[in-house]
VEXNU-968443 format. One line per field, with one value per residue (C-alpha): residue in three letters; x, z, y. Coordinates in steps of 0.25 Angstrom, whole numbers, plus 2048, in hexadecimal, padded with zeros to 3 digits. Layout:
# VEXNU-968443
residuo <- c(Ala,...)
u <- c(X,...)
w <- c(Z,...)
v <- c(Y,...)
***
This chain:
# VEXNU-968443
residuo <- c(Unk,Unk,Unk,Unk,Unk,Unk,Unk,Unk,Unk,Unk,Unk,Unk,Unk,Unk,Unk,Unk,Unk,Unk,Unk,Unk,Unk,Unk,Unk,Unk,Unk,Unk,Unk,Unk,Unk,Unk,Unk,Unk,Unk,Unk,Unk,Unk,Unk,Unk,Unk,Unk,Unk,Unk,Unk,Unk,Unk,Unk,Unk,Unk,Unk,Unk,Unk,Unk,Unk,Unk,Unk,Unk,Unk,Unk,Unk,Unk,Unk,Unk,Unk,Unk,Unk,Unk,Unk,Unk,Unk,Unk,Unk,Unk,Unk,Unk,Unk,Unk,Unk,Unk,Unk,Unk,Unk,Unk,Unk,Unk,Unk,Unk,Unk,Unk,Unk,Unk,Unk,Unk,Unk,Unk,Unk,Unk,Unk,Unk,Unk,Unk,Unk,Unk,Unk,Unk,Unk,Unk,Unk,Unk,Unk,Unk,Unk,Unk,Unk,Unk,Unk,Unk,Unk,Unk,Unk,Unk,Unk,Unk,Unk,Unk,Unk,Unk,Unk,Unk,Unk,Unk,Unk,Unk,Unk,Unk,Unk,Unk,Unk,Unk,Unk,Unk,Unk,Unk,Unk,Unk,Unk,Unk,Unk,Unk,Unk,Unk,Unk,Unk,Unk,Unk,Unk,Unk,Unk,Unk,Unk,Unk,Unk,Unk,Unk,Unk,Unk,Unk,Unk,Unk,Unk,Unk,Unk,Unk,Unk,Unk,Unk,Unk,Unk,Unk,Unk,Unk,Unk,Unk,Unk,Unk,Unk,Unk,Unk,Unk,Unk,Unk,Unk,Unk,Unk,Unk,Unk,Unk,Unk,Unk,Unk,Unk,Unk,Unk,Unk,Unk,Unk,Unk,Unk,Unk,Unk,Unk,Unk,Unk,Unk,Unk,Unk,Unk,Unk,Unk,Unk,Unk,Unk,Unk,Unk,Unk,Unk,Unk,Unk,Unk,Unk,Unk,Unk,Unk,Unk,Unk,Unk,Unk,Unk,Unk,Unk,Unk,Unk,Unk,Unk,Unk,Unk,Unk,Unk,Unk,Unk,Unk,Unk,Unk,Unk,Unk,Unk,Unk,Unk,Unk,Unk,Unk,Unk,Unk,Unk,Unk,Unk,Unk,Unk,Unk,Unk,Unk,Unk,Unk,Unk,Unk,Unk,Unk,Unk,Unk,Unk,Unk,Unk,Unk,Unk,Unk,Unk,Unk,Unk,Unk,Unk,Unk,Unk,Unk,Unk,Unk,Unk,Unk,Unk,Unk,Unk,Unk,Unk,Unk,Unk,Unk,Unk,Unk,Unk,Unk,Unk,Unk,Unk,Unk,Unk,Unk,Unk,Unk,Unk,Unk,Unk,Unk,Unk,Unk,Unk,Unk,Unk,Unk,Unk,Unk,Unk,Unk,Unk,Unk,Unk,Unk,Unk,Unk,Unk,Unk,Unk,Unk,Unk,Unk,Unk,Unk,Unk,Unk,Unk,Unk,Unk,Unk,Unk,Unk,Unk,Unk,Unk,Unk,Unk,Unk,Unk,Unk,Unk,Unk,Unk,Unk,Unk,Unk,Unk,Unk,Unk,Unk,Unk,Unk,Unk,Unk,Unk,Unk,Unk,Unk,Unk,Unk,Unk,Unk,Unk,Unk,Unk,Unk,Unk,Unk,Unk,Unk,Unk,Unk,Unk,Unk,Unk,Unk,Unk,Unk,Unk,Unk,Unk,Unk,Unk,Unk,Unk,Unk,Unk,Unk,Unk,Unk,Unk,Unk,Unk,Unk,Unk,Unk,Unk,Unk,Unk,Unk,Unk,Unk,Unk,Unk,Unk,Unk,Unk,Unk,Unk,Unk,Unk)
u <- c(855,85E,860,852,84D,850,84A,83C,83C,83F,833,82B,82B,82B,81F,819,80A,803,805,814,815,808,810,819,825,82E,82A,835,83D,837,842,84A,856,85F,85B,85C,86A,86D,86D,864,856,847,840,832,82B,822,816,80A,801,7F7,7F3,7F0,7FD,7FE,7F0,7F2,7FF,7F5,7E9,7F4,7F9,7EA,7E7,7F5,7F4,7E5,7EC,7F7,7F3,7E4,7E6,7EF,7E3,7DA,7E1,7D8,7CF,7DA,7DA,7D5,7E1,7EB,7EE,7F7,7F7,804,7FF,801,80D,814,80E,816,824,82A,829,836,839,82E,82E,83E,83B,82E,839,843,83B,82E,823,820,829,822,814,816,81F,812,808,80E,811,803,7FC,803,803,7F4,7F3,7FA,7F4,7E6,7EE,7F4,7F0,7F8,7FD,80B,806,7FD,806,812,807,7FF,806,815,813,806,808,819,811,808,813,818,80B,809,817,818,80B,80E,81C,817,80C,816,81D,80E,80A,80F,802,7F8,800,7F9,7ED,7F5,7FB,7EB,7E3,7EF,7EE,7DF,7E0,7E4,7D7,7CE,7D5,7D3,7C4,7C3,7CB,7C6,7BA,7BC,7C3,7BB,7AE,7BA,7BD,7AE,7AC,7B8,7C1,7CD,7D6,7CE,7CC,7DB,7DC,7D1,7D8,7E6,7DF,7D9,7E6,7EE,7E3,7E5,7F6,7F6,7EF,7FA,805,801,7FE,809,814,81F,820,82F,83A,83E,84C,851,85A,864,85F,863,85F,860,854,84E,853,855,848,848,852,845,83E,82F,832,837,82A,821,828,825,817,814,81A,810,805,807,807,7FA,7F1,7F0,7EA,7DB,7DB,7E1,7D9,7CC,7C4,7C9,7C7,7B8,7B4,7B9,7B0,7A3,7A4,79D,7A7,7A0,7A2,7B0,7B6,7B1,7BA,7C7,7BF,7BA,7C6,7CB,7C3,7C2,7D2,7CF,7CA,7D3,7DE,7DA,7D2,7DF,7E7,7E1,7E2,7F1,7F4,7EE,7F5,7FF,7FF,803,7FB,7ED,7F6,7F9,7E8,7E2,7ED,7EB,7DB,7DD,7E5,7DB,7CF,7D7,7D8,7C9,7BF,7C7,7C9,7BE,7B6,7AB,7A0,79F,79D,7A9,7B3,7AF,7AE,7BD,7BF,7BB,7C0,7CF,7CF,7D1,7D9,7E2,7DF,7E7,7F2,7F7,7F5,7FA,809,811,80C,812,81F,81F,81D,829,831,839,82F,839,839,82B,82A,838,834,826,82C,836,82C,822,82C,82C,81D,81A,820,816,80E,812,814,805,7FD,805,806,7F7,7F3,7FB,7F6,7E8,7EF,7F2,7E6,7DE,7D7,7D4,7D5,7DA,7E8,7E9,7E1,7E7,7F5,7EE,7ED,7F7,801,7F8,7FB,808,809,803,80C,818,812,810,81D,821,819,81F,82E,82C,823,82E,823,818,80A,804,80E,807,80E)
w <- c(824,82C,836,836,83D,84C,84B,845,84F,85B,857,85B,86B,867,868,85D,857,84C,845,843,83B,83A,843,851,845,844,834,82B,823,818,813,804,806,803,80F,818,815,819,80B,808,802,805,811,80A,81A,81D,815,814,817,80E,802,7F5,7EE,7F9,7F9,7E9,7ED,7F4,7E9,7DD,7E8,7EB,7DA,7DA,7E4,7DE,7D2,7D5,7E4,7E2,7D7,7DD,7EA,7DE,7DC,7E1,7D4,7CB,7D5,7C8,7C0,7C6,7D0,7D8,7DC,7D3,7D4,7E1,7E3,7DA,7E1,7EC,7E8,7E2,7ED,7F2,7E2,7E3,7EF,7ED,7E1,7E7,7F1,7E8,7DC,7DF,7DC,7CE,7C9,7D1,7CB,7BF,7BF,7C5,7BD,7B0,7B5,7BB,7AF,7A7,7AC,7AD,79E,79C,7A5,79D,791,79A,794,79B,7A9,7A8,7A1,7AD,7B6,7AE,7AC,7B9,7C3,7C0,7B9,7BE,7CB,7CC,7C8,7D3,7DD,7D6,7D9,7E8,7EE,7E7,7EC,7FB,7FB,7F5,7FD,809,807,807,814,823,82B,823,81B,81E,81A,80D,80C,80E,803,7F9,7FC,7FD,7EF,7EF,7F6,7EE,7E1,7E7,7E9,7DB,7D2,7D4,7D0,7C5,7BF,7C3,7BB,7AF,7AE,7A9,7A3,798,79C,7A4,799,799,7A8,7AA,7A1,7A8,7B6,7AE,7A9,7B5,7BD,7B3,7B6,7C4,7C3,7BB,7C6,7D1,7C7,7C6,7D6,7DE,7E1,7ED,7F5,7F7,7EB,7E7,7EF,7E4,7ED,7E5,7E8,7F6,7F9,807,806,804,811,81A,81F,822,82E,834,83E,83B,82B,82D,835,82C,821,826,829,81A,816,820,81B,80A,80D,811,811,802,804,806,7F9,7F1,7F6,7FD,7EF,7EC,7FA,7FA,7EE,7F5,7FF,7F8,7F5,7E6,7DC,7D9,7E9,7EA,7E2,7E8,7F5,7F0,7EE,7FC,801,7FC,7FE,80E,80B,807,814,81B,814,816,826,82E,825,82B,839,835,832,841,84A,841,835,83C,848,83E,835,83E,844,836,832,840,83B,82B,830,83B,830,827,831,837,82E,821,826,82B,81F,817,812,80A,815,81C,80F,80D,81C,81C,811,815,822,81C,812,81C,824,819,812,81F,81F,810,810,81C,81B,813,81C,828,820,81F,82D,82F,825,81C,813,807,80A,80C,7FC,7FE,80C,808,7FC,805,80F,803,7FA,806,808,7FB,7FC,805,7F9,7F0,7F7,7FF,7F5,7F0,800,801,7F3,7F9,805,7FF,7F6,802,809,7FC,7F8,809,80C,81B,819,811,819,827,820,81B,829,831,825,828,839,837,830,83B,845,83B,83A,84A,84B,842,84B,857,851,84D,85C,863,868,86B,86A,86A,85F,855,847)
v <- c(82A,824,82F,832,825,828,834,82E,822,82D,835,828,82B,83B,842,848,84E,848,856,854,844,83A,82F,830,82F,83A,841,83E,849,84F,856,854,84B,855,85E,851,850,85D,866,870,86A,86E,86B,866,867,85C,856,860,854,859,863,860,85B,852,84D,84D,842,83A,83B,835,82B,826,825,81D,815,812,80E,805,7FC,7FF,7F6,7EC,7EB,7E7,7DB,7D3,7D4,7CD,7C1,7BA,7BF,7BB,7B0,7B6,7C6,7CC,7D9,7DC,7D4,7DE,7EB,7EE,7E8,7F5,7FD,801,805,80C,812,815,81D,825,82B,82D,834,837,830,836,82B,81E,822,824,817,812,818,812,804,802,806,800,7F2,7F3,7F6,7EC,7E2,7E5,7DF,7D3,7C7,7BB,7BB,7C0,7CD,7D0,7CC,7D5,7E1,7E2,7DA,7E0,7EE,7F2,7EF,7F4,801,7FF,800,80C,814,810,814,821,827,824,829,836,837,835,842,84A,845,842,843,840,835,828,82F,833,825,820,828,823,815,815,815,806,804,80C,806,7F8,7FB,803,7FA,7EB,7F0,7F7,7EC,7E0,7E9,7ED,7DF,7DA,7E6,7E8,7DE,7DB,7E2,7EF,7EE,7F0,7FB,803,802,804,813,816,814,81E,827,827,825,831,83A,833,837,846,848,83D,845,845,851,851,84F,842,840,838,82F,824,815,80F,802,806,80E,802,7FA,806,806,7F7,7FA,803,7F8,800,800,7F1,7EB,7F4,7EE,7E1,7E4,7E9,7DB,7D4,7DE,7DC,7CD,7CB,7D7,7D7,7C9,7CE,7D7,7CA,7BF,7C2,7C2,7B3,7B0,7B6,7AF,7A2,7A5,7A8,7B6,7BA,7BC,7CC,7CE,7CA,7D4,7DE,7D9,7E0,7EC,7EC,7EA,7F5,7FE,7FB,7FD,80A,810,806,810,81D,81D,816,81F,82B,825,823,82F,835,827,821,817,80B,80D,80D,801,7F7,7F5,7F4,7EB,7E1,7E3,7E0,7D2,7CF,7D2,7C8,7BC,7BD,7C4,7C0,7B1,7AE,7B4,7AB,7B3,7C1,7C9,7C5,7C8,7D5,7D8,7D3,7DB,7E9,7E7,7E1,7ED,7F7,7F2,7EF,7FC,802,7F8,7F7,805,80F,807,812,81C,813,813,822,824,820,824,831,835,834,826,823,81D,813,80E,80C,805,7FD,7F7,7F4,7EE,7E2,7E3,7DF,7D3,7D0,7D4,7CB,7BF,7C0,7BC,7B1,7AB,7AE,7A7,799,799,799,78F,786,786,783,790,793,7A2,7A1,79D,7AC,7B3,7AF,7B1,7C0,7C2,7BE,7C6,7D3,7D2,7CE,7DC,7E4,7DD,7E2,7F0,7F1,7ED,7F8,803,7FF,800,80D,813,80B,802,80D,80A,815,81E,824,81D)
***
């Protein structure tokens, strides 16, 4: 890896078509590691970027994805719950074990790790009766398996796709969007209906469903390398001035932009807004997330990830600190809300496909791990910082809602920093 840095940085100020790599970055080997270190091994060539096995990658990644952080952007609906947000706290923080073991042994292994744990803990989160089971059930075993089904997927999908990845990377996390505009719905009706136990069992059966399809189709296309555990691999990329200031952006990013999906239905009902209309709110964020995935992915893919990231990130902290703050009817709530959900949509979303524009596709799954292990203690110290300072301010929103802001710039500035580390200060480079 080592070795190979030069050569991708040098391609920076080299001219090149869009026909050969999707950025101005030199494409990575693609090659077993046996061959790279010079012993007869298969060249398996460069991703088809298409055709149905590949497709079929993306299909199970969308279902997972649908099943394990479109339930965790529907957190919002257990507001009343619980008083501080565990689920999401937990969601991201195995990363780099994950991510480690999706490069190492395929990500056969990681699903179905996943697939079990998830449904698990939601089973028996319908049978939670005190707050510790819940928080044991859903917010510790449902939601590890969560993270178990979002690294896998993209790391797979990684090895399928070169030009048209962010699109990939797009349609697979568009299922968190989707799930967060299906599921608070569908539980919110199930919880009147047959009760909160029942509710949870329906969602539970529904996921396997859906886990059960990823399972069959997710699959990488090169053999699992089956490296011994190196810490470095962990810390290496940290030396890498782009991978460091992207690292700090995510960090920026996970601090505040989960903020909006947690709080903006307590805050529109301190503003008036009917308890029927409010939780809707979640849903409509997600679902402007949806389209806020997939359009700047495509643009991605055709000008370069962090050229389409950085704009719709400055947007999503200027919507936050004008239309958001200065919010005080109906209207204005779920103006902010469509308008934060795309925004947003691109933001949480388009980040591995920046890791993997700068990095060997066997490592796509331990550097995306790597960077989101540190994000996600922005994670899971955002909501408790948010909830205080509401706290402090005696149930005020605008203390959070600037602090949402200021934390969403702050991670464009990190993310610009990161652009120009790797063009070498060039405007105008495609990346």
């Amino acid at each position: 890896m080592a070795a190979s840095e030069p050569s991708r940085h040098q391609s920076l100020s080299s001219p090149a078509s869009d026909d050969d790599r999707p950025s101005q970055i030199e494409p990575y080997s693609e090659k077993a590691p046996s061959q790279q270190e010079g012993t007869s091994a298969p060249d398996f060539g460069p991703p088809p970027d298409g055709g149905l096995q590949a497709w079929l990658v993306v299909a199970g990644g969308f279902f997972a994805v649908f099943a394990s952080f479109g339930w965790i952007n529907c957190i919002g609906i257990f507001q009343d719950y619980y008083e501080q947000n565990q689920l999401r706290s937990y969601s991201s923080s195995d990363g780099p074990v994950v991510g480690y073991m999706t490069d190492n042994y395929g990500p056969r292994i990681p699903i179905l790790i996943g697939s079990f744990l998830h449904v698990f803990g939601l089973m028996m989160t319908s049978l939670s009766k005190g707050y510790y089971q819940i928080i044991l059930s859903q917010s510790i075993c449902s939601a590890l398996g969560c993270s178990f089904l979002f690294y896998a997927p993209i790391a797979a999908a990684g090895t399928w796709f070169r030009r048209h990845r962010a699109i990939a990377f797009g349609i697979i996390t568009a299922g968190s969007s989707l799930g967060g505009v299906v599921l608070p719905i569908m539980v919110n009706k199930l919880v009147v209906r047959v009760g909160f136990g029942w509710a949870m069992r329906s969602v539970a059966f529904l996921f396997l469903g859906l886990l059960v399809i990823a399972n069959v189709t997710i699959k990488s296309r090169l053999p699992p390398p089956r490296r011994k555990f190196d810490i470095k691999d962990f810390i290496t990329p940290f030396k890498e001035m782009p991978f460091l200031l992207l690292t700090v952006a995510g960090f920026m990013l996970y601090l505040g932009s989960f903020l909006p999906f947690n709080f903006i239905i307590v805050q529109a009902k301190e503003l008036g807004v009917s308890n029927s209309l409010a939780q809707y709110l979640v849903s409509i964020v997600n679902a402007a997330s949806t389209f806020g995935r997939l359009v700047p992915a495509y643009f991605g893919d055709r000008i370069g990830v962090f050229n389409v990231m950085i704009p719709l990130t400055l947007l999503g902290g200027i919507f936050t600190l004008t239309v958001w703050l200065t919010a005080h009817s109906t209207a204005s709530v779920i103006a902010y809300a469509a308008l934060y959900g795309f925004a947003s949509g691109c933001t949480l979303s388009i980040v591995p496909a920046m890791v993997a524009s700068f990095s060997d596709v066997r490592s796509i799954g331990t550097r995306s791990g790597a960077l989101y292990g540190v994000a996600a203690i922005g994670a899971l110290i955002g909501s408790p910082v948010a909830g205080a300072i509401v706290s402090a301010e005696n149930g005020s929103f605008s203390g959070l809602i600037i602090f949402c802001g200021v934390t969403i710039l702050a991670g464009a500035v990190f993310a610009t920093m990161s652009r120009q580390a790797l063009t070498g200060g060039q405007w105008m480079k495609k990346v």
